[in-house]
KOLFINU-770384 format. One record per residue (C-alpha): z, y, x. Coordinates in pm, whole numbers, padded with zeros to 5 digits, always signed. Each point is the difference from the previous one (the first is absolute). Layout:
BEGIN
ZYX...
// end
This chain:
BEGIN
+11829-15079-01974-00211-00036+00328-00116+00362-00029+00345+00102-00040+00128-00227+00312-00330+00148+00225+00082+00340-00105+00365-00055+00119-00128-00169+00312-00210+00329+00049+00282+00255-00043+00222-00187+00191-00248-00036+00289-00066+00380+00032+00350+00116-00070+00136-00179+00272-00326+00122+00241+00129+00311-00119+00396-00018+00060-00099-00146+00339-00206+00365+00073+00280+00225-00173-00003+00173+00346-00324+00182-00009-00001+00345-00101+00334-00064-00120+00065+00392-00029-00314+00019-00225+00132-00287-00207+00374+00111-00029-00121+00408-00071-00329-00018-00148+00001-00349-00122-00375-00107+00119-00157-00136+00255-00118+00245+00337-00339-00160+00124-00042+00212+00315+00285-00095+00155+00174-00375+00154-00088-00292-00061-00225-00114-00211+00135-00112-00346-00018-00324-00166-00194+00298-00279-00159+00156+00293-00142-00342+00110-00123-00124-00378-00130+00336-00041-00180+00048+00318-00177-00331-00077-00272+00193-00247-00166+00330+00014-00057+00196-00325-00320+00143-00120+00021+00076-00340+00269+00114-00249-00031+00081-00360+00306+00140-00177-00003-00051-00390+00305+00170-00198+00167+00161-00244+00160+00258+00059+00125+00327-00181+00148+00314+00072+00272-00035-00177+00193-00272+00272-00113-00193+00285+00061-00315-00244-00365-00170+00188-00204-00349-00136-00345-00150+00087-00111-00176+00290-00167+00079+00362-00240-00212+00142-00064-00019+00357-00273-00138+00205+00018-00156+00347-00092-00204+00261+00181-00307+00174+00048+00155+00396+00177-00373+00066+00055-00295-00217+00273+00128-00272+00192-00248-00269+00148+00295-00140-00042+00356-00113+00251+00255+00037+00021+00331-00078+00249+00272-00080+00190+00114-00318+00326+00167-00058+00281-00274-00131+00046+00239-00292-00347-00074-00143-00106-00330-00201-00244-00202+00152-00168-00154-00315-00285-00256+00205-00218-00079+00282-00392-00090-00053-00208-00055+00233-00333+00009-00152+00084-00195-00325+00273-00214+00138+00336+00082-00062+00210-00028+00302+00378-00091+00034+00210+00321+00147+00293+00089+00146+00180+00368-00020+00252+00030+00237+00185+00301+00065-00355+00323+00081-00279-00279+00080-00189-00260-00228-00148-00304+00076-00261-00182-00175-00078-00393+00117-00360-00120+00020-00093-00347-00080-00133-00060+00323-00045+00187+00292-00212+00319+00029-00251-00046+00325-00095+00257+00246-00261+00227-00178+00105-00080-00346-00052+00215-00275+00332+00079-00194-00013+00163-00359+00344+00018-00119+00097+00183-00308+00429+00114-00067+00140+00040-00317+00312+00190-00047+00166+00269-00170+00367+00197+00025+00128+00319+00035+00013+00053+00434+00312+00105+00131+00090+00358+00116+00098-00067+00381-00099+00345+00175-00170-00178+00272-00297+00158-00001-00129+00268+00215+00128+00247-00306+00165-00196-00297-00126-00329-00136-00257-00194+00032-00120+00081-00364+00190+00269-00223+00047+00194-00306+00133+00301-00035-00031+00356-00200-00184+00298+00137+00212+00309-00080-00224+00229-00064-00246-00165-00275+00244-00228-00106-00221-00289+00036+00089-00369+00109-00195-00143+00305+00004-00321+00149-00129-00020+00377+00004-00270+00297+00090+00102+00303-00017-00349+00260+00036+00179+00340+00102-00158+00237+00132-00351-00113+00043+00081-00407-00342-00155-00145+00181-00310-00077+00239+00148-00260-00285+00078-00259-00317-00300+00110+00010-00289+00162-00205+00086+00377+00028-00118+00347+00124+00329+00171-00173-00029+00348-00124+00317+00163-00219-00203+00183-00141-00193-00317-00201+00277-00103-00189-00043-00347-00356+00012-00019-00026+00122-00374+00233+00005-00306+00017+00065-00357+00226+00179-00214+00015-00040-00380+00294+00143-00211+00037-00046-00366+00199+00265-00169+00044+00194-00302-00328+00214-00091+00155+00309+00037+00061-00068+00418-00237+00057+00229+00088-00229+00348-00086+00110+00343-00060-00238+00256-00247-00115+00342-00364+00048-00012-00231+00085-00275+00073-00014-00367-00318-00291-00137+00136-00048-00353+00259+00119-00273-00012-00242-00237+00174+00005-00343+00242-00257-00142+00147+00074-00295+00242+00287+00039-00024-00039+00358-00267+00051+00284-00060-00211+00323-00107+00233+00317-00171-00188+00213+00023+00120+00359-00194-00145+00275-00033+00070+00362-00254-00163+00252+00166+00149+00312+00269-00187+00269+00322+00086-00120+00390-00040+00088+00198-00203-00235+00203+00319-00014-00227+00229-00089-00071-00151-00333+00149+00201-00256-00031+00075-00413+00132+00308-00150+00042-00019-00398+00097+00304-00184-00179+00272-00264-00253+00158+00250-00282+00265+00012-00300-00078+00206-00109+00318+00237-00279-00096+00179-00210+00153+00212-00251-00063+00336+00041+00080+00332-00297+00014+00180+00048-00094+00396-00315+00060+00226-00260-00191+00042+00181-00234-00249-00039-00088-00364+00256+00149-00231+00339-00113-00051+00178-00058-00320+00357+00176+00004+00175-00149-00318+00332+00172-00098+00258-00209-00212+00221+00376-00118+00231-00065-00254-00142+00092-00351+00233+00300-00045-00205+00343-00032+00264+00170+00238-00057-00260+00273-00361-00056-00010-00002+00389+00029+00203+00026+00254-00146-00318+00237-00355+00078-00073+00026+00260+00297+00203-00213+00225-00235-00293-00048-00280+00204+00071+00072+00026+00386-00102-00383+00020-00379+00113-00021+00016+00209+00347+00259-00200+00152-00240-00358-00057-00271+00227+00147+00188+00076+00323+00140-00311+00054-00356-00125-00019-00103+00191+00231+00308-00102+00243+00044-00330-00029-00354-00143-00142-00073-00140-00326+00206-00036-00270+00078-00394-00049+00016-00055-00329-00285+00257-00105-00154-00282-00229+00275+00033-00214+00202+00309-00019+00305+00181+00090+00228+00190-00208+00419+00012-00088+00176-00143-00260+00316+00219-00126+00315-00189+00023+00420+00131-00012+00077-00103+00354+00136+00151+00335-00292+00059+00178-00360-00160+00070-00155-00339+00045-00347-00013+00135-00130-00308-00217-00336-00084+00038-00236+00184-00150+00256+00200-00225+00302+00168+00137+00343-00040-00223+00135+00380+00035+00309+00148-00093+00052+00219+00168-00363+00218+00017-00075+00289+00217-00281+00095+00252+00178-00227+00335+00090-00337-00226-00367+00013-00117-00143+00088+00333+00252-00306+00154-00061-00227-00216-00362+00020-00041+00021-00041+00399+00142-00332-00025-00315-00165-00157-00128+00034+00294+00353-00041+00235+00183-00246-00206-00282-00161-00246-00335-00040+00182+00205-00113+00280+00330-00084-00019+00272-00097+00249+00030-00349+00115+00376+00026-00006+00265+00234-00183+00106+00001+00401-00322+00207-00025+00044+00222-00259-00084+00337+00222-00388-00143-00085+00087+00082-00371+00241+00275-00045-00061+00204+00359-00380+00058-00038+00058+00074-00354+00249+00268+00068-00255+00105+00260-00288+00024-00271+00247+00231-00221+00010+00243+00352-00407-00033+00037+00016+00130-00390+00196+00305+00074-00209+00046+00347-00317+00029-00165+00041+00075-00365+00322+00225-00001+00008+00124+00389+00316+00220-00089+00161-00292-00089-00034-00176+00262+00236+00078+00343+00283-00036-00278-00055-00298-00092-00001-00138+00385+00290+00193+00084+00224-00152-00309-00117-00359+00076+00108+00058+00382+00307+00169-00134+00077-00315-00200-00097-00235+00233+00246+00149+00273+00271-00031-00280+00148-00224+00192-00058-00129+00335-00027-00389+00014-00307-00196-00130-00298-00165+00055-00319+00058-00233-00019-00391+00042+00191-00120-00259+00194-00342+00128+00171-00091-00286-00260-00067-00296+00334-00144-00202+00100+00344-00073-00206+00143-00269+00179+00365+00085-00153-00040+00362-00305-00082-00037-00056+00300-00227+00197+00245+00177-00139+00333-00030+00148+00116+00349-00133-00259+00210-00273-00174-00200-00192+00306-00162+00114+00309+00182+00036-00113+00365-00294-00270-00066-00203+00331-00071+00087+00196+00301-00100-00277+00237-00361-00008-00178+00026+00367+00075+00097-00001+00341-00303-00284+00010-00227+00254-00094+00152+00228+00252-00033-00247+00286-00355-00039-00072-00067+00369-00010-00297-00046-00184-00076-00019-00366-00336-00127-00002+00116-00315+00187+00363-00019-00187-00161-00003-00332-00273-00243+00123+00288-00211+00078+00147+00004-00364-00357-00100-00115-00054-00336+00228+00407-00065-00087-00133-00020-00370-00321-00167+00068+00133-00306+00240+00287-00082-00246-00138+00104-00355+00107-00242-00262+00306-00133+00252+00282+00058+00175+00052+00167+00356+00309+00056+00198+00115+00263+00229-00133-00136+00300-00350-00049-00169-00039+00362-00087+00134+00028+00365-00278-00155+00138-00245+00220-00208+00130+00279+00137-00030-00184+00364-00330-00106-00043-00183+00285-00120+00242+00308+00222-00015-00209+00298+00313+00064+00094+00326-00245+00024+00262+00089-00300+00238-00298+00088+00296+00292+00155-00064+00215-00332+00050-00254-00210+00268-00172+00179+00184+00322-00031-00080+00159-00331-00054-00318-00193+00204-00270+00091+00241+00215+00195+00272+00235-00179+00082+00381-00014-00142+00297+00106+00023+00265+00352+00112+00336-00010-00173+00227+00285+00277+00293+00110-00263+00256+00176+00099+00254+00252-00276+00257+00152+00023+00281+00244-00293+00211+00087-00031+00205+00341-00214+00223+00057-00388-00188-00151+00194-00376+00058+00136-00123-00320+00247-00316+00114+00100-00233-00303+00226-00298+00020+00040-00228-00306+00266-00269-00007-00071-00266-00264+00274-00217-00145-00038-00272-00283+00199-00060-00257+00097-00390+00039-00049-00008+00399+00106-00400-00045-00330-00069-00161-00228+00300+00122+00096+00241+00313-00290+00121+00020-00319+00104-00230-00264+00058+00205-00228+00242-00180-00221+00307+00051+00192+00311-00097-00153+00307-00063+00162+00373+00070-00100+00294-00165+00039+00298+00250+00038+00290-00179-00020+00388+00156-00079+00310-00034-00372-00054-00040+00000-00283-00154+00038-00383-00015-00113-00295+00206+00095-00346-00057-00021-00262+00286+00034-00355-00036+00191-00224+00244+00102-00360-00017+00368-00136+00079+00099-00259+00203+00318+00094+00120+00329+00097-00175-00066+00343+00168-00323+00114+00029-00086+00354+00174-00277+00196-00026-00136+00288+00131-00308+00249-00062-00130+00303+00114-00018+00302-00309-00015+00360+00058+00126+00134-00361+00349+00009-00050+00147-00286-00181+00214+00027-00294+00084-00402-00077-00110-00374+00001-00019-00185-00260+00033-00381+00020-00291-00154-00262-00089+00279-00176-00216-00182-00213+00236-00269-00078-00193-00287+00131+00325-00180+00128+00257-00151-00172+00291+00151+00214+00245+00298+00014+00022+00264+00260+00114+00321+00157-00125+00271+00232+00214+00198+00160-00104+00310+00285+00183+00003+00298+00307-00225-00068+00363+00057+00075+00098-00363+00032-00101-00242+00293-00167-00360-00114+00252-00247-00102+00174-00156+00359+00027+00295+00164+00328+00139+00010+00013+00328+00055+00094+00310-00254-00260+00268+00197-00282+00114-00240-00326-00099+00114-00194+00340+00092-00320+00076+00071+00003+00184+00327-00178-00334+00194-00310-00091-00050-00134-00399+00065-00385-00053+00054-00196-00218-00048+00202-00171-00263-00027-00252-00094-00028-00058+00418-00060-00313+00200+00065-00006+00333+00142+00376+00045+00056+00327-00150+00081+00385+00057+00299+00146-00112-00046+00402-00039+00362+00126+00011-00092+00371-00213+00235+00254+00057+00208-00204+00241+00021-00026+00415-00017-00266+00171+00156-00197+00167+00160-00214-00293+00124-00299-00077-00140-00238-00248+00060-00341-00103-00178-00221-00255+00133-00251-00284-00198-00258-00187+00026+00019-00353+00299-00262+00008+00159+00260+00202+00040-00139+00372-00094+00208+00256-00269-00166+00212-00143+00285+00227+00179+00352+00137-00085+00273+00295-00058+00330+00063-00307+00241-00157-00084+00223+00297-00221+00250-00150-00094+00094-00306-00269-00230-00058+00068-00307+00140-00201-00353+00020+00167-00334-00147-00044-00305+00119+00053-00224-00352-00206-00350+00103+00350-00226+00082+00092+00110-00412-00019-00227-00272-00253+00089-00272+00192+00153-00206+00198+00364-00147+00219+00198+00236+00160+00299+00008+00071+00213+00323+00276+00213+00040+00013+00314+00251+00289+00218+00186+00298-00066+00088+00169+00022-00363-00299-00179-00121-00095+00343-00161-00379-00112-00069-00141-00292-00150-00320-00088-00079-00153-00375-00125-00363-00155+00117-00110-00391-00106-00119-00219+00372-00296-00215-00134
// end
């Protein structure tokens, strides 16, 4: 009876601590039914939690193809960060927690509602050692919170007709198959994986296969990994499988096991063989990129699995969906997602950016044809819409924190444009490879890679990523160019596409000046909403092209010798080229040449809101300016006395 009245006593205690704290991450709790622990206060689980820090974790169960019925126990190591009384930790409600040892002792627990709690004897001290070993069993729920489906699932592949049962735990889902303490910033030094299942399975999972060992009709695979690792990342994969394996052989480093899990279907191995075969060059490039390959102790391969998509688990990709970018992507996250990870899911762009980014690098250097597409349909779908930051502010919405516009496709462009800003590969790649050194087996956030790219450019990125990162949207640059005689005069007006949060993008632009003899591009950098330009070319020019390379993530025009004045003038005369502005941009004065015209003639000039702010009279046909009492700023001048002629210079 006194167990029964402390274990009441228990439950009641944390309930209530729990009712009194049904405020934070309410959203998370109401749609996804767990607990958010990047965001508000801290939880009365948060707090518990937060009170060890995990080392270890060995996962022993059964598990078959067949269902995602699960059984067995997981043992995790830690240490005592501040005195503790008890241990909590998370599993689904759905599941049956069977005990609680720690060591040999069996502990009194609690289950209430996704989080477990196991009471010690006595309090824990700082620095203790904590071995605790969960029983439990049950068949986990099918709640779609995961990044794509369920924490763990089973499901049919179509086209060898075999069962498969996979976990998928990204971003809060480990819970709902193994009791774990889901803290991105808890990373695990080492784990274990062991799965008992029937003989004629083959399971998949982290690190490097020690031991099949034979039980009866069954076999245990005994997985073990020695690396730091994200609670998330640990994964099994249990279904008939063929093993294609292979080396890839990186230079000036040893060789690297590539294990393929392919269904055991002849069609399928036949027909992923080739596809799996990229990984050897791709782990070879990326090697070269972004430094060694982490995990190069153990292996890295893909195990075959009937979902949506990819997940980059360490070690061994779960692919579903296979072709040349998935495998290039995620084989790019174990360095951007599992060698270092993001501190927060606010932080995502750490993950799923640079590994959108690696899939580009692919293309760039393996597949060069490939490549410009690829950037321009990850702009494209990036500009899909116009509102967005790549920082993701609400980690309770599993949808937004994997969005492919605004997580992967914009968080790529801005590591482009990065590399752009730089304007030098040997240093931009040199940044990647300190980025994966400092942080290797832990977590970074934006600003940390920030201040990588800070320390080793020189160079202050605070306004790029204030816009690009944390701000929203996108500009468009309308061009208009005019060339007289050898003078080629450009004006570009940028506007954005959420002016609330970003009105301007300051940026260098570049212009490809295409004529008759051939191209030039010039680069120039924009600080103004209109920006002009002019150079001195002696063949005649045919166009300009805004970014011909598609560095940007914008949209944009160019237009010769425009029939419409800027927006605020109001006026319904063409602009024509028969006046000619130099130098322009001016500072404190310029020459109008009035062509074909005589002088004397009137002229008055408009800012680009539209108010006139200086007039008088041209008397000859080239005629000095004084322009020091303007603004800095775009004008347009307008000449004779039906304002026949009209010509636009920018005052710096």
């Amino acid at each position: 009876m006194r167990h029964l009245f402390l274990l009441f006593i228990l439950i009641s205690s944390i309930t209530s601590t729990i009712f009194a704290q049904q405020n934070f991450c309410s959203e998370v709790k109401s749609n996804r039914g767990r607990y958010c622990p990047e965001s508000g206060p801290e939880s009365i689980q948060e707090v518990l939690m937060n009170k060890y820090d995990v080392k270890f974790y060995h996962l022993n169960l059964n598990l078959e193809r067949t269902s995602t019925d699960i059984s067995g126990w997981v043992r995790s190591i830690s240490i005592a960060i501040s005195p503790l009384d008890t241990f909590a930790f998370e599993l689904y409600n759905a599941m049956i927690l069977d005990s609680v040892f720690s060591g040999t002792q069996k502990l009194l627990t609690a289950h209430v509602g996704n989080f477990c709690y196991a009471k010690f004897p006595t309090t824990k001290a700082l620095g203790a050692l904590l071995d605790i070993k969960v029983y439990y069993h049950g068949t986990p729920p099918k709640p779609g919170t995961a990044a794509i489906g369920d924490g763990i699932t089973n499901a049919t592949d179509a086209s060898s007709g075999l069962q498969v049962t996979y976990t998928l735990s990204q971003p809060y889902s480990a819970e709902e198959w193994w009791p774990c303490k889901q803290s991105l910033q808890d990373k695990i030094d080492s784990s274990y994986v062991y799965i008992t299942t029937d003989s004629a399975n083959k399971v998949g999972s982290n690190g490097k296969l020690k031991n099949t060992v034979v039980i009866g009709n069954k076999k245990r695979y005994e997985w073990q990994q020695t690396n730091p690792i994200e609670c998330y990342l640990i994964s099994v994969a249990v279904t008939k499988y063929y093993d294609y394996s292979f080396y890839a052989y990186p230079v000036n480093t040893p060789p690297i096991l590539i294990q393929n899990y392919i269904y055991d279907n002849p069609t399928t191995i036949a027909a992923m063989k080739p596809q799996f075969n990229n990984t050897k060059s791709i782990m070879e490039l990326y090697c070269k990129l972004f430094g060694p390959y982490a995990f190069a102790n153990e292996k890295y391969g893909h195990s075959m699995a009937p979902l949506g998509g990819g997940m980059e688990h360490q070690t061994m990709t779960t692919l579903g969906v296979i072709n040349y970018e998935i495998i290039a992507h995620e084989l790019g996250h174990q360095w951007f997602g599992d060698a270092v990870t993001c501190a927060t899911w606010n932080d995502i762009w750490v993950n799923e950016g640079f590994a959108t980014y690696t899939a580009y690098l692919a293309y760039q250097y393996l597949d060069t044809a490939r490549a410009p597409q690829y950037m321009v349909n990850s702009h494209n779908s990036a500009m899909s819409a116009p509102d967005g930051s790549v920082w993701c502010n609400d980690t309770s919405n599993v949808g937004r924190i994997f969005s492919s516009r605004l997580t992967y496709q914009k968080g790529s462009s801005i590591i482009h444009m990065i590399r752009f800003e730089l304007n030098n590969d040997t240093l931009f790649f040199n940044i990647l490879k300190e980025y994966i050194r400092k942080f290797k087996g832990g977590t970074a956030t934006a600003l940390n890679f920030k201040k990588v790219v800070e320390d080793l450019s020189g160079k202050d990125f605070t306004r790029f990523f204030n816009q690009w990162y944390f701000g929203e949207g996108y500009p468009t640059f309308n061009l208009f160019w005019n060339q007289l005689g050898s003078r080629l005069s450009i004006i570009n007006a940028q506007s954005t596409s959420m002016p609330s949060s970003v009105s301007l993008f300051n940026t260098p632009v570049e212009y490809k000046i295409k004529t008759t003899k051939g191209d030039t591009t010039i680069k120039v950098y924009f600080t103004k909403n209109v920006q002009g330009t002019a150079i001195t070319i002696k063949d005649s020019v045919i166009a300009v092209q805004v970014d011909p390379s598609n560095w940007l993530l914008c949209k944009s025009s160019s237009v010769k010798d425009p029939n419409q004045l800027p927006i605020g003038i109001n006026t319904d005369s063409p602009l024509i080229p028969d006046i000619f502005i130099y130098p322009n941009p001016s500072k404190d004065e310029i020459t109008i040449t009035t062509g074909t015209f005589n002088a004397p003639l009137s002229y008055r000039i408009y800012d680009a809101l539209g108010k006139a702010v200086k007039s008088g009279v041209l008397l000859n046909a080239n005629t000095l300016l004084d322009t020091h009492t303007l603004a800095t700023g775009f004008y347009v001048i307008r000449v004779g006395d039906h304002n026949q002629m009209a010509s636009k210079f920018v005052k710096q």
